[in-house]
Structures are given as structure tokens and as C-alpha cells.
KOLTORGU-96575 format. One record per residue (C-alpha): residue number from 1; residue in one letter; x, y, z. Coordinates in Angstrom, 3 decimals, always signed. Example, Ala and Ser with C-alpha at 12.3 -4.5 7.8 and 13.67 -1.06 7.14 Angstrom:
BEGIN
R, k, r, c1, c2, c3
R, 1, A, +12.300, -4.500, +7.800
R, 2, S, +13.670, -1.060, +7.140
# end
This chain:
BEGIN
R, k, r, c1, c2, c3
R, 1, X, +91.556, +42.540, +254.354
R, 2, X, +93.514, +41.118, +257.211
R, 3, X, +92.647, +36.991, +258.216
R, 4, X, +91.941, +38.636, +261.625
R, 5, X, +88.590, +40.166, +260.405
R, 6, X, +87.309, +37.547, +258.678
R, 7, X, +84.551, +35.965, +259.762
R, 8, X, +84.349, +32.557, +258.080
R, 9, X, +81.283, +31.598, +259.212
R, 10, X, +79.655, +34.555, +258.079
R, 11, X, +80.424, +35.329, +254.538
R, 12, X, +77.517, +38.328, +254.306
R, 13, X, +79.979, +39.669, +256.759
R, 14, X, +83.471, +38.777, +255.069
R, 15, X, +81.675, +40.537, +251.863
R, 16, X, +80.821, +43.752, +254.099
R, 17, X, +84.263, +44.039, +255.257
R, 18, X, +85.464, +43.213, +251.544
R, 19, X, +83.983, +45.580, +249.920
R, 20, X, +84.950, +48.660, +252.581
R, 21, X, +88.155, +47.575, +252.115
R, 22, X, +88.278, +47.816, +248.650
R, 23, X, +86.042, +50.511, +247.929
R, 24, X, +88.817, +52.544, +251.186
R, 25, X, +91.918, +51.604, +248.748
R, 26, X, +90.276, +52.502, +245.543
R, 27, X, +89.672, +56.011, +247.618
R, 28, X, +92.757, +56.427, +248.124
R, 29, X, +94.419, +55.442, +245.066
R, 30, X, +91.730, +58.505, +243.529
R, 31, X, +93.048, +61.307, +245.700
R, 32, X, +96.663, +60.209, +244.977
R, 33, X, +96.213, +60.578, +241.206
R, 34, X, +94.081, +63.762, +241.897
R, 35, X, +96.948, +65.042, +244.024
R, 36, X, +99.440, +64.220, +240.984
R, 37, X, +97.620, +65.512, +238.482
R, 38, X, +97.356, +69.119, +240.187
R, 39, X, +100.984, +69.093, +241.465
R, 40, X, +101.274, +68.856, +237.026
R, 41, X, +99.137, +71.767, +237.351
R, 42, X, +100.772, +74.176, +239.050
R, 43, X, +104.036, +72.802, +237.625
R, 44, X, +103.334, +73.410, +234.178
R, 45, X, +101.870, +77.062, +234.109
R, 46, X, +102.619, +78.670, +231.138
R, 47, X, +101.735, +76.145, +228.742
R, 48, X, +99.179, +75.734, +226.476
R, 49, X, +95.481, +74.705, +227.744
R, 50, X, +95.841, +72.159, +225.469
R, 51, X, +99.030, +71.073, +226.540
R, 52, X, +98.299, +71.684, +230.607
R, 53, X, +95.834, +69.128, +229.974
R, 54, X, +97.546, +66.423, +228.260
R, 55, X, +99.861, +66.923, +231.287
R, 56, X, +96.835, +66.425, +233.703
R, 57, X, +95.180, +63.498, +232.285
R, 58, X, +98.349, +61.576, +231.756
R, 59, X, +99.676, +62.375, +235.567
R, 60, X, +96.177, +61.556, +236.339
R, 61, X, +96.303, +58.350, +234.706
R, 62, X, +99.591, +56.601, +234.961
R, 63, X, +99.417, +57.323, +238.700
R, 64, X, +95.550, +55.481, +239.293
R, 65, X, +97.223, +52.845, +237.034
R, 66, X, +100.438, +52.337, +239.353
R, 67, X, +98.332, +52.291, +242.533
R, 68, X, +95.612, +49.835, +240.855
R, 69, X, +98.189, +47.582, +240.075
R, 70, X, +100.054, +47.321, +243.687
R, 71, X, +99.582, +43.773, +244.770
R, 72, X, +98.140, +45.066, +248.189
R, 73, X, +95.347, +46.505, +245.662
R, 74, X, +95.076, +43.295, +243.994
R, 75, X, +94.670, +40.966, +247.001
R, 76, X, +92.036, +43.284, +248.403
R, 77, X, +90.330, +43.336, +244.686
R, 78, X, +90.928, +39.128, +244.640
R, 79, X, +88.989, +39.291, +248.247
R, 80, X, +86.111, +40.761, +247.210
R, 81, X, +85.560, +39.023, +244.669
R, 82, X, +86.084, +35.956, +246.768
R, 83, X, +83.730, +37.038, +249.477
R, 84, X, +81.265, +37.760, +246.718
R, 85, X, +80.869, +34.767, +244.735
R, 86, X, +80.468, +32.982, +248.170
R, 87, X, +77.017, +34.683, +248.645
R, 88, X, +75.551, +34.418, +245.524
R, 89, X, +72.454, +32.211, +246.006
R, 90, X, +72.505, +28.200, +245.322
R, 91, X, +69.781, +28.917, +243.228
R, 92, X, +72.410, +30.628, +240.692
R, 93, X, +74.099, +27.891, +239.923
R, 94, X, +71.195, +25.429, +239.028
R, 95, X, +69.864, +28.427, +236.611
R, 96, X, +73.204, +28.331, +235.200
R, 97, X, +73.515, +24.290, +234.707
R, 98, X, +69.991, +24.405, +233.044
R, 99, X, +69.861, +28.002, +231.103
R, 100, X, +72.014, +29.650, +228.743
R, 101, X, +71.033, +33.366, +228.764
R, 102, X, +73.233, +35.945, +227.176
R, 103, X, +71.946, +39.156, +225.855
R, 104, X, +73.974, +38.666, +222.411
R, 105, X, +72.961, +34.866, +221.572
R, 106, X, +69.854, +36.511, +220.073
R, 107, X, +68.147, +35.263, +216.469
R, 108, X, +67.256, +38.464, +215.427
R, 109, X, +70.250, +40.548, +216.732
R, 110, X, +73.167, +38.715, +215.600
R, 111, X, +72.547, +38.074, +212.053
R, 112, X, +71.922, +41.734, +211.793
R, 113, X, +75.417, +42.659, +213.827
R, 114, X, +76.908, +40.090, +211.378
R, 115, X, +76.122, +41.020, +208.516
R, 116, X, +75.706, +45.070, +208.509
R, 117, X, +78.901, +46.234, +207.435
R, 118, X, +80.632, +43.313, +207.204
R, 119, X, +82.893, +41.153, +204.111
R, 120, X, +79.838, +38.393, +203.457
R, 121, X, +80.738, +35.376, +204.198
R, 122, X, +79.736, +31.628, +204.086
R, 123, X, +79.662, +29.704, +206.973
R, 124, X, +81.105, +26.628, +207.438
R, 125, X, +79.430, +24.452, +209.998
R, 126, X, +82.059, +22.132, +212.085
R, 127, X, +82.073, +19.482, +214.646
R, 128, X, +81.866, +20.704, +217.850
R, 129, X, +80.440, +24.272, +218.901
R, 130, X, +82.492, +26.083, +216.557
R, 131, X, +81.783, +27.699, +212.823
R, 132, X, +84.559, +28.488, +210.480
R, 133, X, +83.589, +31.465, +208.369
R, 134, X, +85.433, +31.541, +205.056
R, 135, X, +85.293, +35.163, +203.823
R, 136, X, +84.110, +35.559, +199.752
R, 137, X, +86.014, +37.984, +197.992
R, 138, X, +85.541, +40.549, +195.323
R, 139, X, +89.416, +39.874, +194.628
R, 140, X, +91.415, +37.469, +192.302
R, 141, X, +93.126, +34.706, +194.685
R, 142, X, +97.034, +35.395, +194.410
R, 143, X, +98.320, +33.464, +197.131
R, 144, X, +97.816, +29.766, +197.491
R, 145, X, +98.339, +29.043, +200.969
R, 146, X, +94.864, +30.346, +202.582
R, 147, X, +95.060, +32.167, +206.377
R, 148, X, +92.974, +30.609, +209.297
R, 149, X, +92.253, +33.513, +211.633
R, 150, X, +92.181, +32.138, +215.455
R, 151, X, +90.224, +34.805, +217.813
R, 152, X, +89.864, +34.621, +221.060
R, 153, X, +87.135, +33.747, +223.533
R, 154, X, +86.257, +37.289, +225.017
R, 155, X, +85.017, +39.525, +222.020
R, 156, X, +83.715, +38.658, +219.179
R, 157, X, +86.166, +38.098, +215.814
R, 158, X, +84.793, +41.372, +214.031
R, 159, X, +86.896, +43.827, +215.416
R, 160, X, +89.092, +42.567, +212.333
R, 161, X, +86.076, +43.435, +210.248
R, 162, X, +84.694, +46.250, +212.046
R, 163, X, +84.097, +48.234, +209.074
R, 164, X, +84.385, +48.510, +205.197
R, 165, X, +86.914, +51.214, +205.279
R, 166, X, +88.985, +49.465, +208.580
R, 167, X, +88.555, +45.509, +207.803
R, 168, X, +91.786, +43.489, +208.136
R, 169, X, +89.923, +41.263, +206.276
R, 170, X, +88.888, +43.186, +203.561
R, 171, X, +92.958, +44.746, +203.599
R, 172, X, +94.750, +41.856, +203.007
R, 173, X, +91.590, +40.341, +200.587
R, 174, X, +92.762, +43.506, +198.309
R, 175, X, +96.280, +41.917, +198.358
R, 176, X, +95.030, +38.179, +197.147
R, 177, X, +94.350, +36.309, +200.373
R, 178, X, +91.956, +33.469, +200.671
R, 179, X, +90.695, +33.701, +204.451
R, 180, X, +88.856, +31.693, +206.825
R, 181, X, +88.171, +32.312, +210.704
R, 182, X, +86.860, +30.873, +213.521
R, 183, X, +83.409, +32.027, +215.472
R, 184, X, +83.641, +30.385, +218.505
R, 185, X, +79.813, +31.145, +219.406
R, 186, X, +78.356, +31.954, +222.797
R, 187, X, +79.759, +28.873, +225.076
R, 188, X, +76.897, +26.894, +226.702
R, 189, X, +77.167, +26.244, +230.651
R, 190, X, +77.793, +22.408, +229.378
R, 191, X, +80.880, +23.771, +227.773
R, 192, X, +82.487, +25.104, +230.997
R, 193, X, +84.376, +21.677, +231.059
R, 194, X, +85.991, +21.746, +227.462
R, 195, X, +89.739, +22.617, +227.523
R, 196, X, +92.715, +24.321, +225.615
R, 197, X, +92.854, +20.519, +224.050
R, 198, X, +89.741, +20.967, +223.028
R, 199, X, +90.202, +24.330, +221.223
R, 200, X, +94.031, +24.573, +220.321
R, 201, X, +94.432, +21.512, +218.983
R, 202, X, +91.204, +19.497, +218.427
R, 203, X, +88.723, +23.105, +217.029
R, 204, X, +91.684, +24.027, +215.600
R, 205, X, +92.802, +20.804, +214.109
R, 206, X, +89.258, +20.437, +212.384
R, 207, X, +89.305, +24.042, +211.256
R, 208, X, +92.691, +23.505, +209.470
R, 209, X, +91.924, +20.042, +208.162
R, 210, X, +88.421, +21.318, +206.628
R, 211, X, +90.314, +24.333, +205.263
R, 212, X, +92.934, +21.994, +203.550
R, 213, X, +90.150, +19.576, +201.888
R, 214, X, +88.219, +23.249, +201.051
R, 215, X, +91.239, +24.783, +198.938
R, 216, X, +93.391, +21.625, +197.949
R, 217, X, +96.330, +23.530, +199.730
R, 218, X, +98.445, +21.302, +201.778
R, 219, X, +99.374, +23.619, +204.687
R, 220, X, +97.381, +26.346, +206.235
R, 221, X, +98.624, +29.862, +207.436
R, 222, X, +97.261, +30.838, +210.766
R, 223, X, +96.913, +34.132, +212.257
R, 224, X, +96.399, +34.244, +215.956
R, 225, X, +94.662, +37.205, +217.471
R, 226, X, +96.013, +38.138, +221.196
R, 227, X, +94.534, +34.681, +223.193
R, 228, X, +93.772, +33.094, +219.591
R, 229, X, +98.291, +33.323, +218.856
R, 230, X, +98.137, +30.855, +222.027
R, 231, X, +96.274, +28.794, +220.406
R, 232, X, +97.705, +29.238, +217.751
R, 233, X, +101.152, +28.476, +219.122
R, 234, X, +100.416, +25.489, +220.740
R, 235, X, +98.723, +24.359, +216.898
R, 236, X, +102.281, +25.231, +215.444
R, 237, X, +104.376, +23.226, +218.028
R, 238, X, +102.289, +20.398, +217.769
R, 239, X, +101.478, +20.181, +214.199
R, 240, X, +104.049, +21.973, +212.293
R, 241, X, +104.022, +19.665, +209.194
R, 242, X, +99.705, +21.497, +208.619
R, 243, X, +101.136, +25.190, +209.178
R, 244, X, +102.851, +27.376, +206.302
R, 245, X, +103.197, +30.826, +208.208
R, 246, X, +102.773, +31.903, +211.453
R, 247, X, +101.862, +35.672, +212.640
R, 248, X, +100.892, +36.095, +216.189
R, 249, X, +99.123, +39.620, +216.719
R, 250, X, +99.266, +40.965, +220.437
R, 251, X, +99.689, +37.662, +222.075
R, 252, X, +100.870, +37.061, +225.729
R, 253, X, +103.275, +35.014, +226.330
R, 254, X, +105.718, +36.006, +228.847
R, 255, X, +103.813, +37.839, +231.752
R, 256, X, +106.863, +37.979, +233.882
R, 257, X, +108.157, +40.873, +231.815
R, 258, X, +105.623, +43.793, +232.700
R, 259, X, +101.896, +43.269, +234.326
R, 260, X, +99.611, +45.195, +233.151
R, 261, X, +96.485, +46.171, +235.785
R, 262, X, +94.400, +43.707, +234.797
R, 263, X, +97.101, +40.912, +234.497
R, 264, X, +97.573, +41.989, +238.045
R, 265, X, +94.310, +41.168, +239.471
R, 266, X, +93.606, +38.002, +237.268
R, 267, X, +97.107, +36.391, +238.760
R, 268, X, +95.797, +37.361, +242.695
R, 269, X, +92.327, +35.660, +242.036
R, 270, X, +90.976, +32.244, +243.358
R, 271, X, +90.299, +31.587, +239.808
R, 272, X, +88.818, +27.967, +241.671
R, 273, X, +86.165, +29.578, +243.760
R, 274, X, +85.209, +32.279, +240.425
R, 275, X, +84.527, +29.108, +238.369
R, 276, X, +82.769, +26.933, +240.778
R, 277, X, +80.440, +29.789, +241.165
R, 278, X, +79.909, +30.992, +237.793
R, 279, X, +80.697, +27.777, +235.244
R, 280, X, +81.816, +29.865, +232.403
R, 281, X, +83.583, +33.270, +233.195
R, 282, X, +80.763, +35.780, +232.601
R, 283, X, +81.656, +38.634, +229.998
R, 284, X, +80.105, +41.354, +231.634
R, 285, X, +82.641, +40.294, +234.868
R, 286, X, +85.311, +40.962, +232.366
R, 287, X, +83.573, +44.165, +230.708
R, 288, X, +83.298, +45.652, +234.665
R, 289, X, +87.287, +44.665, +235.312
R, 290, X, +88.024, +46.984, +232.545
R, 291, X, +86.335, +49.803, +233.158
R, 292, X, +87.596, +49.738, +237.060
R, 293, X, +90.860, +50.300, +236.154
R, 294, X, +89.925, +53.600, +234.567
R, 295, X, +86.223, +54.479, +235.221
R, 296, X, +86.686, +57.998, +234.932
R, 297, X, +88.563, +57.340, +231.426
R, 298, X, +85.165, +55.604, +230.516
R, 299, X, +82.866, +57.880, +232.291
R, 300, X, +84.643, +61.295, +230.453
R, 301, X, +85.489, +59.360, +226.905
R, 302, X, +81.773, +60.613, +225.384
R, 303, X, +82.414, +64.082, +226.267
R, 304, X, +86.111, +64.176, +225.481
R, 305, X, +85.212, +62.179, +222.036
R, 306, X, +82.233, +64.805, +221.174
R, 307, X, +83.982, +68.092, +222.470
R, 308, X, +84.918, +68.409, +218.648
R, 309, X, +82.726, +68.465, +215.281
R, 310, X, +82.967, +64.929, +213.881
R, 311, X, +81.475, +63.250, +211.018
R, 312, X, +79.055, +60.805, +210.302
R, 313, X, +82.032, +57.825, +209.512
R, 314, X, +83.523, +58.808, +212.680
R, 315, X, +80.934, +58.668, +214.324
R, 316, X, +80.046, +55.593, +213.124
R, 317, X, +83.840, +53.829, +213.491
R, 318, X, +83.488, +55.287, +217.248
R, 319, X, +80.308, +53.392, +218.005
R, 320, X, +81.068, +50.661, +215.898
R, 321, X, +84.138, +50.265, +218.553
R, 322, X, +82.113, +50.788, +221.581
R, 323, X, +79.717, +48.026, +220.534
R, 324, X, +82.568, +45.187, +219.950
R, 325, X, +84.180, +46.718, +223.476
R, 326, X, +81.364, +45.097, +225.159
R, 327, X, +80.278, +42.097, +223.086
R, 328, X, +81.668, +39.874, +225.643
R, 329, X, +80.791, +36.478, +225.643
R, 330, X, +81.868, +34.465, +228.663
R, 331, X, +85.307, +32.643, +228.587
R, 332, X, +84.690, +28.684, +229.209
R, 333, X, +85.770, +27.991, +232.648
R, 334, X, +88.197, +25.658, +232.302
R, 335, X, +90.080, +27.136, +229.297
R, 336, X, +90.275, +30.255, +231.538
R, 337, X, +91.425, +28.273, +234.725
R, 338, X, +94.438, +27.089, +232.455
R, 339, X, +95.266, +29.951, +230.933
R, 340, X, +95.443, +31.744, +234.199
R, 341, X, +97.921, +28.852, +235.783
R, 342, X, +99.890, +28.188, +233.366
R, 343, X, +100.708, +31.704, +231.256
R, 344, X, +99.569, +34.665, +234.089
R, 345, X, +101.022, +32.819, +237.482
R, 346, X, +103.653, +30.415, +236.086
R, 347, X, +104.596, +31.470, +232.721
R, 348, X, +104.769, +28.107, +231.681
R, 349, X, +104.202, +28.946, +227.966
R, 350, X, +107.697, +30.442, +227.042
R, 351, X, +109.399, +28.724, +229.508
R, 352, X, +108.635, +25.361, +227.480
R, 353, X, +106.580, +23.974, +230.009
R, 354, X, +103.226, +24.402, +229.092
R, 355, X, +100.754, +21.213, +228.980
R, 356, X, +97.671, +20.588, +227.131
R, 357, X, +96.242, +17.124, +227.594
R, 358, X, +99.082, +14.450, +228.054
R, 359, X, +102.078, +16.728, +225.888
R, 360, X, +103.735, +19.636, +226.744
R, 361, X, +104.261, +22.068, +224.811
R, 362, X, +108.106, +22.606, +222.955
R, 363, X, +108.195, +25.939, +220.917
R, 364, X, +111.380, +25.032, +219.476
R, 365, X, +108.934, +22.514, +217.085
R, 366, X, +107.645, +26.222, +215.444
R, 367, X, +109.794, +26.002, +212.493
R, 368, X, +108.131, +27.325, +209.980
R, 369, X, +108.473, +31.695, +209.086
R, 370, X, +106.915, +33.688, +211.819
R, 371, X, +105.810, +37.023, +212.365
R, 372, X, +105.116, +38.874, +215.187
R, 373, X, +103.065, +41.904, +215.060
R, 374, X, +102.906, +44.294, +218.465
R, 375, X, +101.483, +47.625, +219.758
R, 376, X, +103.742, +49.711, +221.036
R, 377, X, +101.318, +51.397, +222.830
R, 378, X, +99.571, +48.532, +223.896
R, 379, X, +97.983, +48.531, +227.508
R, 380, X, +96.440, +45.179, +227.246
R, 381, X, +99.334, +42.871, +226.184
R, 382, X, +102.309, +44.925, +227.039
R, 383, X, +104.909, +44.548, +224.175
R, 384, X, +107.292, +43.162, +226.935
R, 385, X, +104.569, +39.770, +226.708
R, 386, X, +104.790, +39.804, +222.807
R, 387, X, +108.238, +39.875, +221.736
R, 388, X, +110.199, +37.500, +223.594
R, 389, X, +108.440, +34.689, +221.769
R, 390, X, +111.096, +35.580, +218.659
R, 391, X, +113.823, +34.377, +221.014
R, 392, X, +112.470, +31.036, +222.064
R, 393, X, +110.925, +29.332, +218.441
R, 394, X, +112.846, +26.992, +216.726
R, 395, X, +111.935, +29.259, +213.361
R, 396, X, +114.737, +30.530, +211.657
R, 397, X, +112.897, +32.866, +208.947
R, 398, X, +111.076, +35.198, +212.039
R, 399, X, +110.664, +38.752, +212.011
R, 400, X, +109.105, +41.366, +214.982
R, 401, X, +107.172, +44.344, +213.576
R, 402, X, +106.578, +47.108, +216.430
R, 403, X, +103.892, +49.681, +215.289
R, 404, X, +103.367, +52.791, +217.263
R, 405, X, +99.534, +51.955, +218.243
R, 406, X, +97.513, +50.373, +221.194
R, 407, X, +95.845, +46.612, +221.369
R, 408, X, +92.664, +47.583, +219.428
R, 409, X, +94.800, +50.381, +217.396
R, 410, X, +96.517, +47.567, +215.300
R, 411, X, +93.123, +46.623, +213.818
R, 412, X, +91.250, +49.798, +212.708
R, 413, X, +93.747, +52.989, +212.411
R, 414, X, +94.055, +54.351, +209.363
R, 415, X, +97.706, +54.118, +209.830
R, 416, X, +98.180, +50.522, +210.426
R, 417, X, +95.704, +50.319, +207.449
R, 418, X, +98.275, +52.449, +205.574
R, 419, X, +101.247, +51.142, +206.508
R, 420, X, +101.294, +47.868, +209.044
R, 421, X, +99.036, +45.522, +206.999
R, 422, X, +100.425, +46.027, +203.491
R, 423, X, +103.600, +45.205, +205.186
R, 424, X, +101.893, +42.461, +207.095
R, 425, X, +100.710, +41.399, +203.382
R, 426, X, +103.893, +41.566, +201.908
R, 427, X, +105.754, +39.355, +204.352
R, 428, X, +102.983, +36.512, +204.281
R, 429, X, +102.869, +36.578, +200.351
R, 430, X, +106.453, +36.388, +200.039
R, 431, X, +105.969, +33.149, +201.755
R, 432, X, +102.799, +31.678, +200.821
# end
């Protein structure tokens, strides 16, 4: 949208103009990826249907996902969303300071959705609004050195514990691990001020300490799932003497590689105005960036899914996914605001430059064995943001392990069940 049609002292008006803006490029992008996909068409005749339409729906897609992520697509996506949050009523943000409303922080709801079909658990209350879950196995204890999973603050920590059959947890219980994790809970609008110190080193430093007095071991193992191995990292750097292992799974840490569509937009935001508005980054916000950069993906994934027979576990392992796909809590405002400046526009983190609190952040204090676990296929975290991080620790003993899956892939297919874990397992017992 060009400054000369804005209209600042309108903003109903700057969120008209927005929004035809957007909705023109997002028309556009459509009929170009229509227009690819048929040119496959008609250039693959001959082929098998099934074939012809592998052909179509990849043209299809990897053409809406180039336009979508053109910066001119971005800035006109980062001014809507600008013009938007500047008409959302005053009376928004005083619900906001007073209430804290989610669909999912529910009494009767989420012990159910914790407990049906997952590894039982005890739960470990902890200073500050964190719980630390420490996972009871049916399985003898090999390895001494116990694993602190670190999730992130979108989805909820089961997708490593989705179900019986596709549990992380329950894989690497089978192979003698002692685990813990962190539930990071529904953030209050109070919380929208708390900070990566707050989580990657204070949460976290609590977590490990209470894990350490817990098992008598002197050093902890963490795990950090995609956001969670930033934590994670900046845990290691700064505290290397309380970590034994490191594995980071699907973390980003050098976005100047490859941007993915939604790594796109997030960098073109005024991640300022988004958090004045809205305190904590709502998840749904997140849940509707997804599906934009594919809606017809989403809208044609039921009928594509259920064009075949399928049986009740698959049935159940699909919805089981779809559930935890939008579980979003919101991200705490000023976690998010950091994360956004410093890794996404500056790329602070591998570039050694990183601050939380006072310090800044040195990865060549990560001395201690790493491993790095990425999806090949991964749309979310490229594996250009993953593996660079091997170059720039100080660790010696590292290794990278590419597996041919996506983001979510790496957690519940049956190959990385078959295969990628039991290595996974291998590696970290070896060392623990």
C-alpha cells in the first residue's frame, strides 16, 4: 500500500485500503499458481493420474509459496495487520489487562487432553508460572544423566507424546531415559512483560537445578524443541558446567540462510504496534498465519486424507495431529518481540551477538557433546536455519543427523520412530 494512500487520520480507512490491497495480491498470487499448475498439466500428458497430480499440486504449491513469500507480499501482509490492530477498540485492551480467556485453560478439558493417551506423569510444581513434568516409567533407569525437554511457547509439549505408539517420550523411556519437561502453561496478560531471561535462563535454571536435587545427578541433559533449542542454547552458553548433552531438534538459528513464508512476514511486521495491541501474541493470530500460506492445502487436506480406507489408529494419529496443530497458546509479548529482533531481522544468535539481560550470548562456551537433529523436509525451520549451529559451538564431540521428514514428521513417523530416535538414543547414552 503506497504512503500516498494512506490516510493517517483515518485508520478505518488505512484498514479499507489494507485489506484490498492484500486481499488484490493474494488474487493474484492464486491465478499464478493456478496458471502453473495447468501449464504442468498439459505438459505432463501421458502420465499416470496419479502422477499428473503430484505434478499439479506441487506446481500448484511451490509457486503460491514463492509469490507469498515476495517481500512486496509481505509489506502489504505487515500493513494490514498494522492498519488492523489500530482499530481494534480501547475497550480490548482493558479486557485483556483484567481477563485471561483462552479456550484451552479449561479445568475440565485439559486434564482430560493430558492425560488420555499420554506417559503419566507427576507434576512438579516450580517457582514462577511454569510446571516441570517428570515422566514415570514402566522401564529400568539405564542412564544416569536425566533429559530436561525445553518446548516452546506456541503448542503445547505433547506433540512428543502424541500417542502410545508415536511418543518420543515413551521411545527413548524403552531405551533407559529418566525424563523431565517443561509445561509452560497458558501465559497470563501480566506475563506479557517476562523475557527470554526470564525463561532461558531463570525457568530454565530452576527446572535444571530441581531436576539435579530430584535425581542426585550433577549435570542435566537438555533437549530443546525448535524455539525451546534457543533456549536451550542460551542455557548451554551460559551455564555449561549444569549441562551433560545437548540435542537441539528443528531449531532456528540462522534465518539469513533461507526464509521460509512465514519467517517472511514475521521479519516485515511492526512487531511494536502487534504487542501494544494485543499484550501476549494471540495463538489463534499464529494458527490463521499458517493456514494463509496454504489455505487451500488446509481446506482440501480432509478430503485428500479420507479419499482412501483408513483405520481406526490412523484415524486417530490424524486427529490427534490436528488437535495439537491448533492448541496454540499465545506467545508472551516480550519474549516474542526479542526473538523477532534479534534471531528473524538481525540474526544476532549465530552471529555471537545475541543479549539476554546484561550478557550476551558466546556459543563458543557450548562445550559439552551436541547433537543436532533436522528435517530435511522441513517447511517450518528450513534445514539451512538448523545446521550451521555445528560450525559456530565451541563443542568438539558434535554430530548433525539429517532425516528425510518435515518439522512435525521428526516426532510421530513411524520411520523416525524406527530409525531416527534409536539413533538419537544411542548417541545420548553413549554419553550420559
Amino acid at each position: 500500500m503506497g504512503e500516498v494512500n494512506k490516510n493517517y487520520s483515518n485508520p478505518y480507512y488505512n484498514f479499507v485500503l489494507a485489506g484490498i490491497d492484500i486481499a488484490s495480491k493474494y488474487n493474484s498470487a492464486f491465478l499464478e499458481a493456478a496458471e502453473k499448475s495447468f501449464e504442468s498439466f498439459l505438459n505432463k500428458k501421458g502420465e499416470t493420474q496419479q502422477k499428473t497430480q503430484t505434478n499439479i499440486r506441487t506446481s500448484f504449491d511451490s509457486t503460491l509459496r514463492d509469490c507469498l513469500n515476495e517481500n512486496i507480499f509481505a509489506s502489504s501482509m505487515a500493513d494490514y495487520v498494522d492498519a488492523w490492530t489500530k482499530i481494534l477498540p480501547s475497550l480490548y485492551n482493558q479486557f485483556r489487562n483484567n481477563f485471561n480467556f483462552s479456550l484451552y485453560e479449561n479445568k475440565l478439558l485439559e486434564p482430560i487432553r493430558d492425560t488420555i493417551n499420554r506417559t503419566p506423569s507427576e507434576v512438579i510444581e516450580m517457582k514462577g508460572r511454569f510446571k516441570l513434568l517428570h515422566y514415570k516409567s514402566e522401564y529400568p533407569i539405564i542412564h544416569k544423566t536425566p533429559i530436561l525437554v525445553i518446548y516452546y511457547l506456541i503448542n503445547r509439549h505433547y506433540i512428543l507424546d502424541l500417542l502410545p505408539k508415536i511418543s518420543v517420550i515413551k521411545n527413548l523411556q524403552r531405551q533407559g531415559f529418566d525424563i523431565y519437561t517443561t509445561d509452560w502453561n497458558n501465559p497470563a496478560s501480566y506475563s506479557r512483560d517476562l523475557t527470554l531471561e526470564t525463561y532461558a535462563e531463570e525457568y530454565v535454571g530452576y527446572a535444571v537445578e530441581k531436576i539435579k536435587e530430584t535425581s542426585g545427578s550433577n549435570k542435566v541433559s537438555l533437549f530443546g524443541y525448535c524455539w525451546g533449542g534457543i533456549f536451550a542454547l542460551i542455557y548451554a552458553a551460559m551455564y555449561p558446567q549444569n549441562v551433560k548433552n545437548l540435542i537441539l531438534h528443528a531449531t532456528p538459528t540462522d534465518i539469513e540462510k533461507e526464509e521460509t513464508t512465514i519467517e517472511n512476514w514475521t521479519t516485515h511486521l511492526n512487531v511494536n504496534n502487534l504487542i501494544d495491541t494485543f499484550g501476549n501474541v494471540p495463538g489463534w493470530f499464529l494458527n490463521l498465519a499458517f493456514v494463509l500460506r496454504n489455505p487451500v492445502e488446509v481446506l482440501l487436506k480432509y478430503p485428500r486424507y479420507f479419499s482412501e480406507p483408513r483405520n481406526l489408529e490412523e484415524i486417530n494419529q490424524f486427529f490427534a495431529i490436528e488437535t495439537w496443530l491448533y492448541d496454540s497458546i499465545p506467545i508472551i509479548g516480550e519474549i516474542y518481540r526479542e526473538i523477532v529482533e534479534q534471531v528473524y531481522r538481525h540474526n544476532l544468535l549465530i552471529k555471537n551477538k545475541m543479549k539476554v539481560g546484561k550478557d550476551t550470548i558466546d556459543l563458543k562456551n557450548i562445550t559439552m557433546p551436541v547433537l543436532n537433529i533436522i528435517g530435511t523436509e522441513d517447511d517450518l525451520v528450513p534445514p539451512s536455519a538448523s545446521k550451521s549451529i555445528i560450525n559456530v559451538i565451541g563443542s568438539v564431540d558434535k554430530k548433525l543427523i539429517e532425516f528425510p521428514t518435515g518439522h512435525v514428521g521428526l516426532c510421530i513417523s513411524r520411520n523416525a520412530h524406527e530409525k531416527l530416535w534409536p539413533e538419537v538414543g544411542r548417541w545420548l547414552g553413549a554419553r550420559s
